[in-house]
C-alpha positions in Angstrom: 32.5 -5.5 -54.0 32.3 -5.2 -57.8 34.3 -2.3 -58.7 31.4 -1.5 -61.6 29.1 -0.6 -58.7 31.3 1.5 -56.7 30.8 5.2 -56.1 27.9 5.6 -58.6 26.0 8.9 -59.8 23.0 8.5 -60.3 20.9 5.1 -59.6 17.9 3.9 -60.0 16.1 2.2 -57.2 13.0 0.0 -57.7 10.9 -0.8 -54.7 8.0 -3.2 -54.3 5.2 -2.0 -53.2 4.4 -5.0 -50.8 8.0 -3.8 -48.8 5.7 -0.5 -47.6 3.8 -2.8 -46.1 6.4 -3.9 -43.3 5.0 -6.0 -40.8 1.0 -5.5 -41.6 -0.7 -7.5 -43.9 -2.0 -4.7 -46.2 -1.2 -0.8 -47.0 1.2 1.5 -45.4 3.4 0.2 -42.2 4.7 4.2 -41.3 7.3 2.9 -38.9 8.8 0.9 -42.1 7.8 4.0 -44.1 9.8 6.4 -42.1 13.0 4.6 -42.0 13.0 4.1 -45.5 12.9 8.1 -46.1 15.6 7.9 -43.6 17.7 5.7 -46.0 16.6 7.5 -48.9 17.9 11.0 -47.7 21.5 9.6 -46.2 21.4 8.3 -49.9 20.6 11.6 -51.7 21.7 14.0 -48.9 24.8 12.7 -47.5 26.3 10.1 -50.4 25.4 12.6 -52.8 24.1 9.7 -55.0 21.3 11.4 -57.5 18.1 9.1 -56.8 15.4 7.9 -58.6 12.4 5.2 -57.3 10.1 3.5 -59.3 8.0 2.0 -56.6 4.8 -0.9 -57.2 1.4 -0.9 -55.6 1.2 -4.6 -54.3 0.6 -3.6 -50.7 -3.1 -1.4 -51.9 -4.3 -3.2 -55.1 -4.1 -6.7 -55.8 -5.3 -7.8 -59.2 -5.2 -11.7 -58.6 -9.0 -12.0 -58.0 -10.1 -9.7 -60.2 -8.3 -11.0 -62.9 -10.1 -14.4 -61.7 -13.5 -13.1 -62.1 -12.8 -11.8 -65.3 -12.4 -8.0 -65.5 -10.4 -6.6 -68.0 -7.0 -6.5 -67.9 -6.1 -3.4 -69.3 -8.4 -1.8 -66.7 -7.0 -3.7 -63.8 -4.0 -2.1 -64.5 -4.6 0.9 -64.5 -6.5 1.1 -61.4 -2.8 -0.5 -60.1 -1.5 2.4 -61.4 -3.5 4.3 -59.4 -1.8 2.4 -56.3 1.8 3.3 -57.2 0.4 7.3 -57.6 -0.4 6.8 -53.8 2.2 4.9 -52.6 4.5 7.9 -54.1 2.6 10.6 -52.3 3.2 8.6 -49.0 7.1 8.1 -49.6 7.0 11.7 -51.1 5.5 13.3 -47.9 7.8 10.8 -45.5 11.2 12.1 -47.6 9.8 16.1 -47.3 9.9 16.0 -43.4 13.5 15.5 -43.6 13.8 18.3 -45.3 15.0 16.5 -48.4 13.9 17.9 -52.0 11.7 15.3 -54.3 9.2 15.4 -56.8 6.8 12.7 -57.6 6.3 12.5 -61.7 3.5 10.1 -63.2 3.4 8.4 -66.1 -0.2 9.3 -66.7 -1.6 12.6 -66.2 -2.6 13.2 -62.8 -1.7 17.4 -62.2 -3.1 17.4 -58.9 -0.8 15.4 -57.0 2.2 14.8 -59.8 4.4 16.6 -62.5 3.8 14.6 -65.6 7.0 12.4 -66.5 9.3 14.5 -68.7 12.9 13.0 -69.0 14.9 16.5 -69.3 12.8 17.7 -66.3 13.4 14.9 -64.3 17.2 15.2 -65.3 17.4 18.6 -64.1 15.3 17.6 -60.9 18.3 14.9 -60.3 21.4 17.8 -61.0 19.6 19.9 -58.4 20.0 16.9 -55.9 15.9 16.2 -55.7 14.8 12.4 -54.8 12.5 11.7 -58.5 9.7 9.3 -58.0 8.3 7.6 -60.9 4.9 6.4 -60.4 2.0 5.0 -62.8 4.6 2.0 -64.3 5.1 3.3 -67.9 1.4 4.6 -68.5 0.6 1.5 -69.9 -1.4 -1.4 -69.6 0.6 -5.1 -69.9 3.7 -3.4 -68.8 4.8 -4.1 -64.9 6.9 -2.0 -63.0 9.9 -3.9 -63.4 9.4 -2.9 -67.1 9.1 0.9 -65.9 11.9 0.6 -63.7 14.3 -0.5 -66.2 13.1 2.0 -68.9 13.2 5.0 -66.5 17.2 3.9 -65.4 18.3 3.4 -69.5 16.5 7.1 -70.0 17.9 8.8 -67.5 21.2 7.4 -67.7 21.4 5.6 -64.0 25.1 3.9 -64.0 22.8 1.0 -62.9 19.6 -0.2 -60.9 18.5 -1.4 -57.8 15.9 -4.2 -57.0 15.0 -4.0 -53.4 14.0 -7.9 -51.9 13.1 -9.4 -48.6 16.1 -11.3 -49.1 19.7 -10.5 -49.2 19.8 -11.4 -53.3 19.0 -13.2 -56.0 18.0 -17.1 -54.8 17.4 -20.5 -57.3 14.8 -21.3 -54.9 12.6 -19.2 -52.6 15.1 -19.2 -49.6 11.7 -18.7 -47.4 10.6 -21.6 -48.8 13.8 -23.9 -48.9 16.4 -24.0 -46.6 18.6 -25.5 -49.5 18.3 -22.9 -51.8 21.6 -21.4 -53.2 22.3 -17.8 -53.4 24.1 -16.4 -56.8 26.8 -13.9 -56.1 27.0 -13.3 -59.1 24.8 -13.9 -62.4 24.8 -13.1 -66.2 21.4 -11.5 -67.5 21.7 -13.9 -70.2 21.9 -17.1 -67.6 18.5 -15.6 -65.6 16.7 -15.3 -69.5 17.3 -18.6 -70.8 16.6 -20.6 -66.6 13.9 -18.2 -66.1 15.3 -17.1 -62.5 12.9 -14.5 -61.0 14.9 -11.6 -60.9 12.3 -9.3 -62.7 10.4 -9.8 -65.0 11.0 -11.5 -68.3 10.5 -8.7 -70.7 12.6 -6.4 -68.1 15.3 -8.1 -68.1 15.7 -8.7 -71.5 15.2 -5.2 -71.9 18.1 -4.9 -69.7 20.5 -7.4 -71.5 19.5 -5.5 -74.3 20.7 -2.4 -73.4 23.3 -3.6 -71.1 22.1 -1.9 -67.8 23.7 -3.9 -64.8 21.8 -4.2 -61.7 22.4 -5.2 -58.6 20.4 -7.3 -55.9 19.7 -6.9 -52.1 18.1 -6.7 -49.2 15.3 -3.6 -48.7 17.3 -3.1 -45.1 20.6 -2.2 -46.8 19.8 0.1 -49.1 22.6 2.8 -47.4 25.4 0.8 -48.1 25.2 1.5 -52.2 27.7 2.4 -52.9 30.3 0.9 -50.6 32.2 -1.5 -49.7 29.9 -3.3 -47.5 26.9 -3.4 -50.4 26.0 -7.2 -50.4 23.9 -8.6 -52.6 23.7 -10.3 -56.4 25.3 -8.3 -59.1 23.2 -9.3 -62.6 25.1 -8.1 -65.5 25.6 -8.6 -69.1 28.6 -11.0 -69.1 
């Protein structure tokens, strides 16, 4: 394991929201649901790593056809935003029946349901050992939450961030897709810029390289082994 990844004290994990969807086709698969709050309290309970998620909203809103018949972008995405509020609710009541502390806190204002983003709050949320959810991206149209992600680990100081995949890492070919495709250990954000390998976004990762945040690959399913020795995955970093 790289040793810049070991024992970590705060991280940032980003999920897609099309992993909540497990084995169904659309929405919220609660078996999948429930043992991802599992992972997420061992994380923040019993590794004692402070935790934030930015999660997506794939799984409930999917822009693709809208966008087709024309509707305007900027209010597309906000009503996508509107499906990463709910998604944190879902993963915010999941985490709570284990007893485990978290607040959800929104990007846009949404009182009812979230705290508004504040970075000192959500700093002193994380010292007192409470799971933060970011929801609503950045609050922003054009922005996705790869973007989000990456800004919400560089403010709150995350020693690095985690991209959650259906795969075990970072492929230069859809490995569902191609049974040749190779599988990078290892990767310089420069090297995933300039070949265009779909790690996140292009704007977050040069965002990333910017700021020199590493992050690290891997599979949805092994989410409690950050940390350890037995973390596999793709570590991305600046050189």
């Amino acid at each position: 394991m790289n040793k810049k990844f070991q024992n970590p004290k705060r991280v940032l994990l980003k999920l897609s929201g099309q992993a909540l969807q497990g084995s169904k086709d659309y929405g919220i698969d609660v078996d999948f649901l429930n043992k991802l709050a599992q992972k997420l309290v061992y994380l923040s309970k019993y590794s004692g790593i402070e935790l934030v998620v930015v999660i997506g909203g794939w799984n409930i809103f999917r822009w693709a056809q809208l966008a087709k018949n024309g509707l305007d972008r900027a209010m597309w995405d906000y009503m996508w935003m509107m499906a990463t509020v709910m998604n944190g609710i879902a993963i915010c009541d999941a985490v709570e029946k284990f007893d485990q502390p978290v607040r959800v806190m929104s990007a846009i204002e949404i009182p009812s349901v979230a705290e508004k983003f504040i970075k000192r709050r959500a700093e002193k949320h994380l010292t007192k050992s409470r799971i933060v959810l970011c929801v609503a991206g950045t609050g922003n149209p054009y922005n996705t939450t790869d973007s989000a992600a990456v800004l919400r680990a560089l403010e709150l100081n995350c020693d690095y961030m985690i991209k959650w995949t259906n795969v075990d890492g970072v492929y230069d070919k859809d490995p569902n897709k191609n049974k040749n495709a190779k599988k990078y250990d290892s990767l310089t954000l420069d090297k995933a810029l300039k070949d265009e390998i779909r790690v996140m976004d292009q704007h977050a990762i040069a965002m990333a390289k910017e700021e020199w945040l590493p992050l690290f690959v891997c599979n949805i399913n092994k989410i409690d082994k950050i940390g350890s020795k037995d973390m596999t995955g793709t570590y991305v970093e600046k050189v």
